[in-house]
C-alpha positions, 0 to 999 in steps of 0.5 A, a space after each residue: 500500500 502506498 504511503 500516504 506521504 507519497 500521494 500529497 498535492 503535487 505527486 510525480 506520476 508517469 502515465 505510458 502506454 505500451 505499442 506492440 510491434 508489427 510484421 506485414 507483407 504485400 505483393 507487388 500488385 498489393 495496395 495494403 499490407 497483409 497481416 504476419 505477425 504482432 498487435 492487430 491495432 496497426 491499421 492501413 491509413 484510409 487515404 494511403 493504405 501502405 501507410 500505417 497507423 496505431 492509436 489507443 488512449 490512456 484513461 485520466 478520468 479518476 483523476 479528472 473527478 478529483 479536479 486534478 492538472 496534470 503537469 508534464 515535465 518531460 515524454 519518452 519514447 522507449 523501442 526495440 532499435 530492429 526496423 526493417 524494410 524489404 525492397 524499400 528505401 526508407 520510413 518515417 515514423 512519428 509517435 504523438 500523445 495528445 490531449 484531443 482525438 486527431 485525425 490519422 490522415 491529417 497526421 499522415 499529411 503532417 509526415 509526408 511534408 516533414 512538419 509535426 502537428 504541434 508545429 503545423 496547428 494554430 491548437 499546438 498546446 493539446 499535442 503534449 508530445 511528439 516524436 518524428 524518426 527517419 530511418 534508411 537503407 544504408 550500405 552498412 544495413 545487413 541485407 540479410 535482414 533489411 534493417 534499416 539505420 536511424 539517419 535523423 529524429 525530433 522531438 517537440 510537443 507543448 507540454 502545456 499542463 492538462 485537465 483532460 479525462 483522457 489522453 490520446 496515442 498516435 503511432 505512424 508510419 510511412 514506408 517510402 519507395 517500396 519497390 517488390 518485384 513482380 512474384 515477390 513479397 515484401 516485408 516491414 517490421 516496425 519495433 515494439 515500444 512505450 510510450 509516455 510522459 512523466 510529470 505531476 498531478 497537482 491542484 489549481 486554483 478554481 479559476 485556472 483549473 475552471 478555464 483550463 478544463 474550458 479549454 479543453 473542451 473547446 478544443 476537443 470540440 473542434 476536432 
């Protein structure tokens, strides 16, 4: 049982999520890939089905009930190094914790132009966290295993303080010059990974908590 010393206003807490990882395959006539192995959460994108995308939430409500601010310090993105991609040349990956629902082909547009949502969006402070990752071929990639090389990565996110009863993850990911040859397959292995961001939960005054919690719902009711 937890020392009562332990839960005083304002208390550290990490709130992650786990994403598991993923293996598919697809023809060279295919327009999506076909499921091989690991968490069934990973979906094609509707409006370009070779790109894929992963979302859950984490619940806040108990904490929301005791009128409690969540106040992120820092996010974390810990994964498996093991990325590969057959007969392609690279993937960019971004990994969101948000305070609203957002919308994967909009995410989907923001990584194929090279921006974030935080940094592409007039509501920057609902995207806590963000992290943007391209890894390529290389000519030091074992080819026995297509494993591609981490080349670049971001990081942003507000990290502005949240009301919210729920938080809400994003994983996406963007093969790039997938090139299977006819009567062959090809295959991507995206890594396992957790997710998160670590902070304290602490009381406001009325006020601030009343318009904090306002804006919230502004927000979410935009998307």
């Amino acid at each position: 049982m937890s020392d009562p010393e332990e839960l005083a206003d304002p208390f550290q807490r990490t709130i992650s999520e786990p994403i598991g990882y993923y293996i598919a395959q697809k023809g060279a006539e295919d327009t999506e890939w076909s499921y091989s192995g690991g968490d069934r959460q990973w979906l094609p994108i509707p409006s370009y089905p070779l790109a894929l995308s992963w979302s859950s939430s984490i619940d806040l409500s108990g904490y929301a009930l005791q009128g409690k601010t969540f106040f992120p310090v820092t996010g974390f993105l810990q994964q498996s190094p093991v990325i590969a991609l057959d007969a392609g040349a690279a993937i960019h990956m971004m990994t969101v914790i948000s305070s609203v629902p957002l919308d994967v082909d909009r995410l989907l547009a923001d990584v194929t132009v090279g921006t974030t949502p935080d940094l592409s969006t007039q509501e920057w402070e609902t995207v806590l966290y963000c992290r943007s990752e391209t890894y390529m071929a290389t000519t030091t990639t074992p080819s026995a295993f297509n494993y591609l090389t981490l080349q670049n990565v971001g990081q942003s996110g507000s990290l502005e303080p949240t009301a919210a009863d729920k938080l809400f993850i994003y994983r996406i990911a963007l093969p790039i010059g997938v090139t299977a040859l006819a009567n062959d397959f090809t295959r991507i292995q995206l890594p396992g990974c957790r997710v998160g961001l670590i902070g304290q939960m602490a009381d406001e005054p009325q006020l601030e908590y009343m318009m904090r919690l306002k804006r919230s719902y502004e927000l979410a009711n935009q998307v």
